[in-house]
KEDREN-378702 format. One record per atom (N, C-alpha, C, O): residue number from 0; residue in one letter; atom name; y, z, x. Coordinates in pm, 1 decimal, padded with zeros to 6 digits. Each point is the difference from the previous one (the first is absolute). Layout:
N
NODE	NUM	A	CA	Y	Z	X $
...
END
This chain:
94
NODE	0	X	N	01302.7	-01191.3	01027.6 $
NODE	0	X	CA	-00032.9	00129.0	00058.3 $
NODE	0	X	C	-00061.0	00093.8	-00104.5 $
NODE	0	X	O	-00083.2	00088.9	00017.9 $
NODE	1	X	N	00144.4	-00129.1	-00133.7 $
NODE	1	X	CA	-00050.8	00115.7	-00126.9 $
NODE	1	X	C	-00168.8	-00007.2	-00016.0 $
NODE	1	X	O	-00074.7	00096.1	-00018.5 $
NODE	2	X	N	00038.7	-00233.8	00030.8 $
NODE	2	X	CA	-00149.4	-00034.1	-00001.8 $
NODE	2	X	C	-00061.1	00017.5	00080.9 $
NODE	2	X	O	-00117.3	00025.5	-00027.5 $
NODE	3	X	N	00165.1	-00028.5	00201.8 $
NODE	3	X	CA	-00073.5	00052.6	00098.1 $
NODE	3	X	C	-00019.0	00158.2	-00027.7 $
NODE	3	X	O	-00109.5	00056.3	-00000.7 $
NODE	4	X	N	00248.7	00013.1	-00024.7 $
NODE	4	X	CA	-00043.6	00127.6	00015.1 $
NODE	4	X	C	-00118.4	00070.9	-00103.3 $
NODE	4	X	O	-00060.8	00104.6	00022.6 $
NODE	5	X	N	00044.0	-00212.9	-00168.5 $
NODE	5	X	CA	-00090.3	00085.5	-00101.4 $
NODE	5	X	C	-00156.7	-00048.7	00099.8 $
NODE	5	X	O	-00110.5	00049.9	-00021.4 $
NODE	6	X	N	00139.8	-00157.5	00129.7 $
NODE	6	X	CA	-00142.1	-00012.2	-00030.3 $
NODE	6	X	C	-00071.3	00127.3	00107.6 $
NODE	6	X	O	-00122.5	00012.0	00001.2 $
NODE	7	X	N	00172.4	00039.5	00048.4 $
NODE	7	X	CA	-00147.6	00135.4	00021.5 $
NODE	7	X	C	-00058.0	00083.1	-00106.5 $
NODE	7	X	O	-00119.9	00021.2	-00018.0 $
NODE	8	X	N	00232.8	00029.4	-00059.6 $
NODE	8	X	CA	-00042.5	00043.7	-00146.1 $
NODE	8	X	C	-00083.8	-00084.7	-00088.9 $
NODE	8	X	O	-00048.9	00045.3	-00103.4 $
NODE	9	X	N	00034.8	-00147.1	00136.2 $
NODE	9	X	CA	-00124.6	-00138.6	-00092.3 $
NODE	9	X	C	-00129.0	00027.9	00085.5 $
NODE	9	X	O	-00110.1	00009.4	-00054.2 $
NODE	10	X	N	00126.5	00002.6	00179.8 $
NODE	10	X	CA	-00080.0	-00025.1	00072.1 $
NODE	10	X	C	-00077.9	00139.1	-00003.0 $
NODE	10	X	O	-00122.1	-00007.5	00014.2 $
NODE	11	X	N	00166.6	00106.3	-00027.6 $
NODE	11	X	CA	-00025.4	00163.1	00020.9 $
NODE	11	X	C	-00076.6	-00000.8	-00133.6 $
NODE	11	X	O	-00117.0	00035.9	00013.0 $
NODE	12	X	N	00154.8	-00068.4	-00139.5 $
NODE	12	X	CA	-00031.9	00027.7	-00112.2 $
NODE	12	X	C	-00148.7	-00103.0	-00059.2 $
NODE	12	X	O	-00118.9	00025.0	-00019.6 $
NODE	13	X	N	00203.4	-00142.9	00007.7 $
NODE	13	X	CA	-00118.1	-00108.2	00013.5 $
NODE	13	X	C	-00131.1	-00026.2	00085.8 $
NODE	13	X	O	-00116.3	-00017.7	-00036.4 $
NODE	14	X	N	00191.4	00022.4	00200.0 $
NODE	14	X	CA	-00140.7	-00014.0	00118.1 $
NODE	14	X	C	-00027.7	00189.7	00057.6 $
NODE	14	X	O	-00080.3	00068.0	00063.8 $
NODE	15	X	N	00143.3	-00061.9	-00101.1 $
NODE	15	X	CA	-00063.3	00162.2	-00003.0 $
NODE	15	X	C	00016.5	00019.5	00151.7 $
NODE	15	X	O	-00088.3	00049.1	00070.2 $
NODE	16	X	N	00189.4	-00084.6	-00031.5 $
NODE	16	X	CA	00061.5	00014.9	00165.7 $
NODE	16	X	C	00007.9	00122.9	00042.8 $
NODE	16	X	O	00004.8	00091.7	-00082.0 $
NODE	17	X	N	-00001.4	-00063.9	00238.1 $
NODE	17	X	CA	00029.8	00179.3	00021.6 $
NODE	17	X	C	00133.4	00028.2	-00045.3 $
NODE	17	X	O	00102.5	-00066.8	00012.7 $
NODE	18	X	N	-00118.6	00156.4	-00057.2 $
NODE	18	X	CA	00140.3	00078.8	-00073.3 $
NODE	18	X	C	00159.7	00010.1	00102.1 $
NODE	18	X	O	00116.5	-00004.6	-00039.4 $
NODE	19	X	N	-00179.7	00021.6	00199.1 $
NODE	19	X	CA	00098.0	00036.0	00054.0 $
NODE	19	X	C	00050.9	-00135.3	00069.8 $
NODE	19	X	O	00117.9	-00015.4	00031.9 $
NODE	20	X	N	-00224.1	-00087.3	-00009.7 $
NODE	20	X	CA	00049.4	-00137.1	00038.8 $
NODE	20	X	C	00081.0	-00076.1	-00136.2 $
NODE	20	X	O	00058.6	-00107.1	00015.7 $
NODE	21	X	N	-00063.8	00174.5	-00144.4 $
NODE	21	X	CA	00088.6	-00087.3	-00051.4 $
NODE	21	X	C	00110.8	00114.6	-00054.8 $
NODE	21	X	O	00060.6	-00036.1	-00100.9 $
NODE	22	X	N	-00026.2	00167.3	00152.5 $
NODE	22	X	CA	00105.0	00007.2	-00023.4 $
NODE	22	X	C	00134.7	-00009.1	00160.6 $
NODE	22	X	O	00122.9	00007.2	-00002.0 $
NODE	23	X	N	-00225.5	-00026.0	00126.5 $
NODE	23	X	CA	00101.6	-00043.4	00054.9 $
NODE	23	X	C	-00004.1	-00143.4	00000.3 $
NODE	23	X	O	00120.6	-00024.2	-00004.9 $
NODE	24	X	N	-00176.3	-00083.8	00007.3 $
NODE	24	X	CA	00059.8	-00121.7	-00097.3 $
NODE	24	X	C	00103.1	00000.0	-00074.0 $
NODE	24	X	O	00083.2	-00085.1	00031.3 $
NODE	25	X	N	-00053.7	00162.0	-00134.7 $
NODE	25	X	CA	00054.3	-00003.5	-00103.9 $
NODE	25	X	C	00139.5	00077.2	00076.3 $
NODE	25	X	O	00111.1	-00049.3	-00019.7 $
NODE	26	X	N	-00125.9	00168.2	00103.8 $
NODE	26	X	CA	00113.5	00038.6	00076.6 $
NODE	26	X	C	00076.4	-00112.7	00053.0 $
NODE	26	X	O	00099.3	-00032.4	-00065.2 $
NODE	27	X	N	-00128.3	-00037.0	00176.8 $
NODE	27	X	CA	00033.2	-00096.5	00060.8 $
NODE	27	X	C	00080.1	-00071.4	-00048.9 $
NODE	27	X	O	00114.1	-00019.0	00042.1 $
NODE	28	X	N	-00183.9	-00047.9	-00174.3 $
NODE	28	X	CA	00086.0	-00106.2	-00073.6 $
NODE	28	X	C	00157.0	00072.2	-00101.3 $
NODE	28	X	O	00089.8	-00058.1	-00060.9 $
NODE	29	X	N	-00122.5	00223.1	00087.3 $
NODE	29	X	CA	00110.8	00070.1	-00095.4 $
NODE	29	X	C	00138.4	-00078.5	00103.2 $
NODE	29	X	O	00102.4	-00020.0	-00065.2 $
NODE	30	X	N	-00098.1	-00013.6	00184.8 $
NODE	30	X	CA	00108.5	-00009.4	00101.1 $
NODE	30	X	C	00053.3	-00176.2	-00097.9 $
NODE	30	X	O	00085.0	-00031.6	-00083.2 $
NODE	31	X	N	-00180.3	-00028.1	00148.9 $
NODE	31	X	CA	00078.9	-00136.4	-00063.0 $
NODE	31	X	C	00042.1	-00034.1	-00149.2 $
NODE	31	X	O	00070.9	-00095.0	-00033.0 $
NODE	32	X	N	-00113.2	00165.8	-00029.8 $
NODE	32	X	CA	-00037.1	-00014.6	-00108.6 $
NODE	32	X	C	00189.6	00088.4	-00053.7 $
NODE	32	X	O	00082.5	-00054.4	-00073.5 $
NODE	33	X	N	-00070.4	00160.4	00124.3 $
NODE	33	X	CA	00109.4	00043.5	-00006.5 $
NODE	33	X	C	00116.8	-00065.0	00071.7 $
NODE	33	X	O	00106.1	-00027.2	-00056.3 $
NODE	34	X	N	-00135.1	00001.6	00197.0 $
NODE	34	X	CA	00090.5	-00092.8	-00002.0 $
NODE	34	X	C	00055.3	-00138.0	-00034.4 $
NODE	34	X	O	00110.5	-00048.0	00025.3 $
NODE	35	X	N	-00219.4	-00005.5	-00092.0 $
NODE	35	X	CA	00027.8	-00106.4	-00080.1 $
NODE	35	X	C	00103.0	00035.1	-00143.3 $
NODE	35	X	O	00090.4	-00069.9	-00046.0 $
NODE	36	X	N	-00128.6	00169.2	00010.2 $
NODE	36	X	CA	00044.5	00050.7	-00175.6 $
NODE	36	X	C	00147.3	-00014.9	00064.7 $
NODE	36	X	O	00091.6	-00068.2	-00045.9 $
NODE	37	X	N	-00089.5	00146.1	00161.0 $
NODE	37	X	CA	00157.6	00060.2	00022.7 $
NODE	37	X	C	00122.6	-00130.7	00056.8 $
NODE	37	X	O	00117.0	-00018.2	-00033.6 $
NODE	38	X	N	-00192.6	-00044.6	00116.9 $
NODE	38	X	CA	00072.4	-00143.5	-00018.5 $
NODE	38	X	C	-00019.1	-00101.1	-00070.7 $
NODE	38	X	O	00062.2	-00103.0	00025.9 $
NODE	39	X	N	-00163.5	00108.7	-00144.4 $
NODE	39	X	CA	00061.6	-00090.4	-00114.8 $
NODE	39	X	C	00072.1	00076.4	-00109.7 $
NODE	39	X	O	00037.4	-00070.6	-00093.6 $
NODE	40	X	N	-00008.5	00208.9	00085.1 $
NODE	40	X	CA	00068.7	00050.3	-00024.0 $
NODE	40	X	C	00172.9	-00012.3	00029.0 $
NODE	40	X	O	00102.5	-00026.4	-00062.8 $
NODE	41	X	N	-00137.7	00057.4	00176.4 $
NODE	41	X	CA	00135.7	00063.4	00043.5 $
NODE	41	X	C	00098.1	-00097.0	00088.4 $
NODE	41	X	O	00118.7	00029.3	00014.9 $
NODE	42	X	N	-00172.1	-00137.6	00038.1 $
NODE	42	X	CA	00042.3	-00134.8	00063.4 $
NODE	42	X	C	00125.6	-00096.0	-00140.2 $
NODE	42	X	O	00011.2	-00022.9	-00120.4 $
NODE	43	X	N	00055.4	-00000.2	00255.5 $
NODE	43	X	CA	00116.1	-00143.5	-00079.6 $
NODE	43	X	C	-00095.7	-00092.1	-00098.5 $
NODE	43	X	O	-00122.0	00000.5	00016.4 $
NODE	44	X	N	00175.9	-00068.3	-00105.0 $
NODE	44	X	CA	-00090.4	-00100.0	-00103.4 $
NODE	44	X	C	00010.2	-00123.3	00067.9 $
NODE	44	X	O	-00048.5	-00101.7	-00049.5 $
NODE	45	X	N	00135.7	00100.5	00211.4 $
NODE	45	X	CA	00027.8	-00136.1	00057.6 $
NODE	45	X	C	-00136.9	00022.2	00099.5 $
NODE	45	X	O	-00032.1	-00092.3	00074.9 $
NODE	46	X	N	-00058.9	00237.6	-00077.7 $
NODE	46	X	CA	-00077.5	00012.6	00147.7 $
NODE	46	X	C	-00156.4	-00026.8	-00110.5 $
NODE	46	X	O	-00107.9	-00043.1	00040.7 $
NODE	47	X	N	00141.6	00084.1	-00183.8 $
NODE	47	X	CA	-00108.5	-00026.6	-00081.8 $
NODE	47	X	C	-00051.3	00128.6	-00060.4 $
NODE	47	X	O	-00115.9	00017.5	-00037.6 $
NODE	48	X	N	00218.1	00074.5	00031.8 $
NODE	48	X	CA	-00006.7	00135.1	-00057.2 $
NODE	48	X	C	00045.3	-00032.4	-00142.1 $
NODE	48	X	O	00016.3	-00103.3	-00065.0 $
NODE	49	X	N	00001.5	00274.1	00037.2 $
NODE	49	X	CA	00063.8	-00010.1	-00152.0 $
NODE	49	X	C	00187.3	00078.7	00064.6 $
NODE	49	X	O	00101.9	00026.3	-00063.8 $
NODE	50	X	N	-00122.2	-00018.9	00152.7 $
NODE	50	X	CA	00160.8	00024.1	00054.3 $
NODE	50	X	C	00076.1	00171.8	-00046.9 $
NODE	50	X	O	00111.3	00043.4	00029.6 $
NODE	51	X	N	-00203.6	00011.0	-00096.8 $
NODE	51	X	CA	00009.2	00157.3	00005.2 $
NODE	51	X	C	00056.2	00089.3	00112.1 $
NODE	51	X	O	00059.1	00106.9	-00015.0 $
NODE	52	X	N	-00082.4	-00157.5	00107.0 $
NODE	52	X	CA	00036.7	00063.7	00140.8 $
NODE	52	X	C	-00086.9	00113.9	00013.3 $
NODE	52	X	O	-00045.5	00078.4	-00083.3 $
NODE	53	X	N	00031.6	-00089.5	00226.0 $
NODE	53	X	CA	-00088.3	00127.1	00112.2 $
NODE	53	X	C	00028.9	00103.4	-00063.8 $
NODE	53	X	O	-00092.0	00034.2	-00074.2 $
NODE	54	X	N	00210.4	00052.8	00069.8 $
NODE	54	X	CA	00003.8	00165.8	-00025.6 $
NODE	54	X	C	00011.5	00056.1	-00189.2 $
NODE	54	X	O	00000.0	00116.6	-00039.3 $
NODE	55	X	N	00008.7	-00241.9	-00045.8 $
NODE	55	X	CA	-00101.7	00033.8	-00130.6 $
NODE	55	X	C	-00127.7	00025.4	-00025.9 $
NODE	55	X	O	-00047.4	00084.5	-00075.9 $
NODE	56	X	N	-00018.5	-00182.1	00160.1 $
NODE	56	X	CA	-00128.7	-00021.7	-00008.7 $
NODE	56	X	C	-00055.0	00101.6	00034.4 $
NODE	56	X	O	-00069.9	00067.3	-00075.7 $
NODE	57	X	N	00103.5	-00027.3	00252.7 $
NODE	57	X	CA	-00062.0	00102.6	00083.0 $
NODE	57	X	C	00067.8	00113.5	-00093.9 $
NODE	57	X	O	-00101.8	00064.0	-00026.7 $
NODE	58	X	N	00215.4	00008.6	-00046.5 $
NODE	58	X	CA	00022.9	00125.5	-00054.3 $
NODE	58	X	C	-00084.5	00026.6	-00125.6 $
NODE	58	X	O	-00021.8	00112.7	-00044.5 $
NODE	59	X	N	-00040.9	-00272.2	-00028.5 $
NODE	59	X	CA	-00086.5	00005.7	-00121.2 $
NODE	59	X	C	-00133.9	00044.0	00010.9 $
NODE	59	X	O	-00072.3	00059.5	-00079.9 $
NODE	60	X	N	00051.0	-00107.1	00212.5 $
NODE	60	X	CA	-00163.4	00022.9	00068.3 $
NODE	60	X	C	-00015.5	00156.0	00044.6 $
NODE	60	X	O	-00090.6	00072.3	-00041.3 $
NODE	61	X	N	00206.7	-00025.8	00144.6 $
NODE	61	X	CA	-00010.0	00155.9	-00001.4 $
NODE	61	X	C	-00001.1	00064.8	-00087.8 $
NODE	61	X	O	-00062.9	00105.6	00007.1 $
NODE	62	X	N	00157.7	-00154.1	-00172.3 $
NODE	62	X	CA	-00046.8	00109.6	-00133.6 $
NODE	62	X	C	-00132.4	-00039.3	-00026.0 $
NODE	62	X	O	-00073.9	00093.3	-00031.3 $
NODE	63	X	N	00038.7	-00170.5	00034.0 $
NODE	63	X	CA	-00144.8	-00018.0	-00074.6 $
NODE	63	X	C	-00086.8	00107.7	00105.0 $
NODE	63	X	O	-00078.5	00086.4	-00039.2 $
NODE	64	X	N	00110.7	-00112.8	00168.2 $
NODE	64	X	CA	-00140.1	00078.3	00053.7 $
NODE	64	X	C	00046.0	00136.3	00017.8 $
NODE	64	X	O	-00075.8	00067.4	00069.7 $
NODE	65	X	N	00179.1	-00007.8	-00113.5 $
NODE	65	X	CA	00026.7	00103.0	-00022.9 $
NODE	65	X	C	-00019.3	00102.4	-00119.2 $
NODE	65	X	O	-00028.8	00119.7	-00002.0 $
NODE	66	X	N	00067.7	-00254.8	-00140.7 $
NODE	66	X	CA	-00063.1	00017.5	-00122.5 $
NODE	66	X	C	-00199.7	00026.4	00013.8 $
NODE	66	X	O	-00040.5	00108.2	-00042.6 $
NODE	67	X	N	-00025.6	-00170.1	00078.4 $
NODE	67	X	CA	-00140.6	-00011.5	00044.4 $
NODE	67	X	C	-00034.3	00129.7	00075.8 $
NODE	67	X	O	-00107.0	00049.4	-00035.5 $
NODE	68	X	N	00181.9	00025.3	00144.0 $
NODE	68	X	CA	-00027.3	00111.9	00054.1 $
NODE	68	X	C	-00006.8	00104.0	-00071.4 $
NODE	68	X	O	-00091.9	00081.9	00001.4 $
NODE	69	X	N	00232.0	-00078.6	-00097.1 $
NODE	69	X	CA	00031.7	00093.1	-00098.7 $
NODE	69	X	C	-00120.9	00019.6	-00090.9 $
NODE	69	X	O	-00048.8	00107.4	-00035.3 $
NODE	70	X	N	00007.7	-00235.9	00002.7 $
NODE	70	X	CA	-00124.8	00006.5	-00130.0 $
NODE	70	X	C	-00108.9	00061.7	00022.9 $
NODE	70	X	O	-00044.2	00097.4	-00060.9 $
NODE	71	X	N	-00016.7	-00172.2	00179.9 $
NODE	71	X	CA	-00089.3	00093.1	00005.1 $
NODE	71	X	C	-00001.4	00119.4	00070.3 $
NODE	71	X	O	-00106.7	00031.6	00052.8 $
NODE	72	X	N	00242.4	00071.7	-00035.9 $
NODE	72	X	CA	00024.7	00108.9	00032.1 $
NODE	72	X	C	-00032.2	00072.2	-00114.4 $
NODE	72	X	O	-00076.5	00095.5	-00013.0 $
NODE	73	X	N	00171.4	-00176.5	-00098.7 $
NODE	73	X	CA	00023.6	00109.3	-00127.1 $
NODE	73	X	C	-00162.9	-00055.6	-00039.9 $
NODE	73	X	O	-00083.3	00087.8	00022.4 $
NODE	74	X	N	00051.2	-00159.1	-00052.5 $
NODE	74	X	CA	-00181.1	-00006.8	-00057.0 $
NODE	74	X	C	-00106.2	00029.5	00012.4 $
NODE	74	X	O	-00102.2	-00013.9	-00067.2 $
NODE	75	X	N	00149.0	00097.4	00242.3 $
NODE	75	X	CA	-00057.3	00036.2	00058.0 $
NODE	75	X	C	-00189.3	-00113.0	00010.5 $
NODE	75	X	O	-00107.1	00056.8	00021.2 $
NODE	76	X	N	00119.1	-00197.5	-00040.4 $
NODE	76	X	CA	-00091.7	-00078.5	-00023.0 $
NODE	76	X	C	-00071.2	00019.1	00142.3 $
NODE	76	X	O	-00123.0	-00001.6	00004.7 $
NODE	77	X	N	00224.2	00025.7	00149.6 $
NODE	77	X	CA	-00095.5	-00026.8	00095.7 $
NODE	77	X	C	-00148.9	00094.6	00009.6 $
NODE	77	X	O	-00107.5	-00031.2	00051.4 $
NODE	78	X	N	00149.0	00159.2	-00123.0 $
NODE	78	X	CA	-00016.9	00115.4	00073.8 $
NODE	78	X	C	-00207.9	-00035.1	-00065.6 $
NODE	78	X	O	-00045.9	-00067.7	-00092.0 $
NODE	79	X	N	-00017.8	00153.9	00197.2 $
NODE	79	X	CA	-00155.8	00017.5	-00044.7 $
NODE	79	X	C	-00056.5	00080.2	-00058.0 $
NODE	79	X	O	00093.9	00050.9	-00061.1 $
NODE	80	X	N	-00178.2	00001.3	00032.1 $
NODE	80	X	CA	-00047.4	00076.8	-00099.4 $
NODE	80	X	C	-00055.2	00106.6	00113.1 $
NODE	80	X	O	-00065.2	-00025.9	00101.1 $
NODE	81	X	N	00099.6	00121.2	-00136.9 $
NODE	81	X	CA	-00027.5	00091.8	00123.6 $
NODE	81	X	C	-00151.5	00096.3	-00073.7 $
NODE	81	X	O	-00085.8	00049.5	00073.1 $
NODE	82	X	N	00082.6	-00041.9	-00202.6 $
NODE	82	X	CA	-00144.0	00053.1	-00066.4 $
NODE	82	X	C	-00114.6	-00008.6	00102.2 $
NODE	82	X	O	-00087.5	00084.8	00017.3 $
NODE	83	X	N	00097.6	-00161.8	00025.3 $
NODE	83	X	CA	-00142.8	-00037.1	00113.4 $
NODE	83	X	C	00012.2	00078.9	00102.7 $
NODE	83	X	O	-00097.0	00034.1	00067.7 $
NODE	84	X	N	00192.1	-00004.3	-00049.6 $
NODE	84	X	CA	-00009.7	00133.3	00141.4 $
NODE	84	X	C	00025.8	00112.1	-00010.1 $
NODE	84	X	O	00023.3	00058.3	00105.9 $
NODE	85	X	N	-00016.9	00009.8	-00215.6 $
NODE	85	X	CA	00033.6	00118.3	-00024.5 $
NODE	85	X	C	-00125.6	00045.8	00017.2 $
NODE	85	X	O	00000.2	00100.1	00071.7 $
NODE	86	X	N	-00138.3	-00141.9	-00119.0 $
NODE	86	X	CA	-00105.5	00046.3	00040.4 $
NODE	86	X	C	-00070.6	00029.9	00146.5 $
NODE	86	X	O	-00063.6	00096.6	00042.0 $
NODE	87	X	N	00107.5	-00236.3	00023.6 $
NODE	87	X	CA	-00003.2	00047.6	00168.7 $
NODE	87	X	C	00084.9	00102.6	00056.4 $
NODE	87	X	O	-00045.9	00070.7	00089.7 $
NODE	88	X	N	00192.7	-00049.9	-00141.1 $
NODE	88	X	CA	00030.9	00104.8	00018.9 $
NODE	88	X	C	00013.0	00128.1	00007.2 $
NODE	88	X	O	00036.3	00078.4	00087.7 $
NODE	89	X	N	-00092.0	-00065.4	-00254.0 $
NODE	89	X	CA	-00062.5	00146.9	-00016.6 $
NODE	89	X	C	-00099.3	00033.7	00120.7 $
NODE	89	X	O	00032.6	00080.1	00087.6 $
NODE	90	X	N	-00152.8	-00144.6	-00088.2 $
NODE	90	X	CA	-00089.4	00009.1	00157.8 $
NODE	90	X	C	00045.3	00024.3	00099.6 $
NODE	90	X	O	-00060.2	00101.4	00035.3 $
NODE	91	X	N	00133.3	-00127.9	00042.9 $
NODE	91	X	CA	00075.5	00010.9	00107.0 $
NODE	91	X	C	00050.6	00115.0	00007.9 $
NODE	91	X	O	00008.2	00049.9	00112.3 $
NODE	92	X	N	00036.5	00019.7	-00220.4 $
NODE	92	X	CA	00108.8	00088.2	00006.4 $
NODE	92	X	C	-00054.7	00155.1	-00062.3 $
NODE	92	X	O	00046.4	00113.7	00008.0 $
NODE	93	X	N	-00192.7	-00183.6	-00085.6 $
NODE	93	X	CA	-00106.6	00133.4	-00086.8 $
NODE	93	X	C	-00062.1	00059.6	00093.7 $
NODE	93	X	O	-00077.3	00092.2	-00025.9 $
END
């Protein structure tokens, strides 16, 4: 699944694919791809897991994407550059 999911990102970058057909590609495969991690994770070592159990796994996965929210809160990394509209704005408002 790890290789299906990189390949829209190969394909986007390399064949120069539409941008939005390979990031829902790449959406799609986020489903199996996670649920695979989480039951070879979190499954008995008799079902072919590593036997961690369901509610480690799933409480490790909510800090992480909680840790990840936080980051780019405090890094403020999402945010855009707003310089570009302050000039349309002045107009509007002069």
């Amino acid at each position: 699944f790890a290789i299906l999911f990189a390949l829209p990102g190969v394909a986007y970058y390399a064949l120069r694919t539409n941008a939005v057909l390979a990031f829902w590609a790449a959406y799609v495969m986020t489903r199996p791809l996670g649920a695979s991690f989480a039951d070879w994770t979190g499954k008995s070592t008799r079902a072919g897991g590593l036997g961690i159990g369901d509610g480690p796994i799933a409480a490790v996965l909510a800090l992480l994407i909680v840790a990840g929210v936080l980051f780019i809160t405090v890094s403020r990394s999402a945010r855009t550059d707003t310089g570009e509209l302050e000039p349309m704005l002045a107009e509007e408002t002069g």
